[in-house]
C-alpha positions, -999 to 999 in steps of 0.1 A, spaced: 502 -776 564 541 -767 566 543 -736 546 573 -718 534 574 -679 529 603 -668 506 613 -630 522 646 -612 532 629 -598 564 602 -616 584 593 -584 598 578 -567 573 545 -565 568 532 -584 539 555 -615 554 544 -611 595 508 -610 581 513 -643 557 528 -657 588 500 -645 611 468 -658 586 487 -695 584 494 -697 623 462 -687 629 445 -714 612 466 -738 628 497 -745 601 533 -742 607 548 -715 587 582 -708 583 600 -670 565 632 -680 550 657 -659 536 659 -671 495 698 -657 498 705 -678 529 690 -710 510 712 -732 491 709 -762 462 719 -797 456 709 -797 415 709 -834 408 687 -858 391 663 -874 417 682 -859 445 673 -824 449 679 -804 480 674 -771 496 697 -763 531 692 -735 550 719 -726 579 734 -757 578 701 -779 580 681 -794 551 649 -784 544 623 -813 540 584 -817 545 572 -789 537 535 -787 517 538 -751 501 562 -722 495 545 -689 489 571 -663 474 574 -630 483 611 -616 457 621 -586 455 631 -574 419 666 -571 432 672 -610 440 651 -621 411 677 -641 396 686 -666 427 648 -659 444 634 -672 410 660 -704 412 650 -711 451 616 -715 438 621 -733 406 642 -755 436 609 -765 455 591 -768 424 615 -800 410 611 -811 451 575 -811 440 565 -786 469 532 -763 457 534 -730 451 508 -705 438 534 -688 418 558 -703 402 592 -693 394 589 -692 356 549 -668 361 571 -647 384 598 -643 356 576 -632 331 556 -607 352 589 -595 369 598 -582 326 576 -560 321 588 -562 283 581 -594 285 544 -593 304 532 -568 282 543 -589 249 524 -620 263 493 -597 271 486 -584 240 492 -616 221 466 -625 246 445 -595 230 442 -577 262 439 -537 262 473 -518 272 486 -488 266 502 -489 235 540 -490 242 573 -493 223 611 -504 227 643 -498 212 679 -506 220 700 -481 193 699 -442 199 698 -438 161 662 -451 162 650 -428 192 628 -402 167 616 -434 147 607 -445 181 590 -417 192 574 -413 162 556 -453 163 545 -442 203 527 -409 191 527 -374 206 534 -367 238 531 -372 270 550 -405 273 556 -424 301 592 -433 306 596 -466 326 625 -490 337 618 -528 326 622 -542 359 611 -510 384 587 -513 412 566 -493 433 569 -464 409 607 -462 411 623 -451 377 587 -443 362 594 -404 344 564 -385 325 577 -364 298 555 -336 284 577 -330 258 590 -345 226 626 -333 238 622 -341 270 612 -378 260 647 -379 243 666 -365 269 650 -395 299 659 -421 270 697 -408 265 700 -406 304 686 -440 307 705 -453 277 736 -439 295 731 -462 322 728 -491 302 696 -495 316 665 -515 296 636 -494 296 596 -492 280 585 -460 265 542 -458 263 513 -431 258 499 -417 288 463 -422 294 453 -384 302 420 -396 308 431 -415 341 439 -382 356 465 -403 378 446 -433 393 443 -468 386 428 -499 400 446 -523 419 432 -554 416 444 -586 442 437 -618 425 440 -651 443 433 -685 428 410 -669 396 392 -647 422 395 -606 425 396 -616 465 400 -573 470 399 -541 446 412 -504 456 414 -470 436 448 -455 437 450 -422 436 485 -395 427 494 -374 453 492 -339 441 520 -325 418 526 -366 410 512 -386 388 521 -423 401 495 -435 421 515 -458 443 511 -459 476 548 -462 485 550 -425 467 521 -410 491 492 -423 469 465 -427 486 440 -452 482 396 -463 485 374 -490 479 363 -495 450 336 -512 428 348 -532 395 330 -536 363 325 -568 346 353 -561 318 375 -548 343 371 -578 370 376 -600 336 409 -584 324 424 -583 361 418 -623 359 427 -626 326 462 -607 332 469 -636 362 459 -665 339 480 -657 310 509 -648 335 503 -689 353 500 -663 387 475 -675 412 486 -648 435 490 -616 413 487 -577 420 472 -565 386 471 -530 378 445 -513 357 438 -480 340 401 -471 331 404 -449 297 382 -443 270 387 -475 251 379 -495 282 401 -513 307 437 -512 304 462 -534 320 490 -514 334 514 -539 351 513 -575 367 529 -576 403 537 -614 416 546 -599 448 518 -577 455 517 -559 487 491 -566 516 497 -533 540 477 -510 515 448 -533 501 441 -550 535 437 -513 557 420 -494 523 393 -528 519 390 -545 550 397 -578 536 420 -602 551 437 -608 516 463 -629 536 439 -655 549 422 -656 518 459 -665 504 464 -696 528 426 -707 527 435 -712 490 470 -734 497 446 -751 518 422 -756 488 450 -768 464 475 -789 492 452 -796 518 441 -788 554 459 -784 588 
């Protein structure tokens, strides 16, 4: 296979070990820049350059966007897709995971658990707000954060009002939800490739914290799913249309809940916490679904 991988910088990890997994097993792969690629939009003559050369011949592009080029990433992809290119995620799953208004909304209509969250636009509604969500501690999160970036726990009622004014303030959209206490700041993270949980680890908070991302000094173990939660973690990808997903789960009282769908999930942590080469078990599925060397 000729495979594509969508990143701003080949050298970081998740990308070099993509690269390394499909070179490996004896494919071509190739990191481009989604910034430094550029479209013909036409009908039956689509085209992606890159430097000055067109792209052609390749079997599968596997994305790895950033929230920050979303917009354009999302547009390369949805590029290859009308070239009729494979990828496991495609650019309108990666849109709907990337809001996580708009992933959440889609889950529960699906009936999956969640923590129970709410969302308003007009600081006249804030108590009203508050008031649907429950007491506090809420958890304070921008709609399109990552790796525990603009993520704020408020203890208090007041201070619950004060994040949404500052947030507010900077025109930003944001999610407001209960905190599962009974978490005591872990959850699962759950790698799902092509309707299998391939790995699973326990985050864990650092102390004084209580994100349990690893890119805020979280630390992480192996850890053994339950049926339900193996179910929801593949239920989460379907309903997204990922076949590569990072899906993040909280165990509480009431069972299972899903916490966040990631379409660009991390390899670094998973792989050294499990053991398991997640990235050849990505490329062994593109091999399933487009074909051998």
């Amino acid at each position: 296979m000729k495979i594509a991988i969508l990143s701003r910088n080949p050298r970081l990890h998740s990308t070099a070990r993509l690269v390394e997994a499909a070179r490996s097993r004896g494919h071509v792969a190739r990191v481009l820049d989604p910034l430094r690629c550029y479209m013909r939009i036409a009908p039956g003559a689509f085209a992606v350059h890159y430097k000055g050369r067109e792209l052609t011949g390749f079997d599968a592009v596997v994305p790895r966007i950033g929230a920050s080029i979303t917009f354009y990433g999302t547009a390369v992809v949805r590029q290859f897709e009308l070239m009729g290119v494979y990828t496991p995620n495609g650019s309108d799953a990666i849109l709907r995971a990337r809001d996580k208004l708009r992933c959440l909304q889609l889950l529960a209509g699906e009936g999956l658990g969640m923590p129970t969250t709410v969302f308003g636009d007009n600081p006249d509604d804030t108590a009203d707000l508050l008031a649907m969500l429950g007491e506090p501690p809420h958890v304070i999160k921008l709609n399109e954060g990552a790796q525990g970036q603009g993520v704020v726990l408020a203890e208090k009622r007041s201070a619950s009002q004060s994040v949404i004014e500052a947030f507010r303030g900077m025109y930003a959209n944001f999610l407001v939800q209960e905190f599962i206490r009974e978490a005591n700041g872990r959850d699962l993270r759950c790698f799902v490739v092509g309707g299998k949980v391939v790995a699973a680890m326990q985050r864990e908070a650092s102390p004084g914290d209580f994100r349990s991302n690893l890119h805020r000094g979280g630390s992480g173990t192996r850890v053994r799913l339950s049926a339900a939660e193996r179910a929801i973690a593949l239920r989460a990808a379907e309903v997204l249309g990922l076949e590569v997903a990072g899906v993040d789960l909280l165990r509480s009282a009431r069972g299972p809940l899903v916490l966040e769908v990631n379409a660009s999930p991390g390899l670094e942590g998973i792989e050294a916490v499990t053991g398991v080469d997640v990235a050849g078990a990505i490329v062994a599925y593109l091999e399933r679904r487009v074909g051998g060397a």
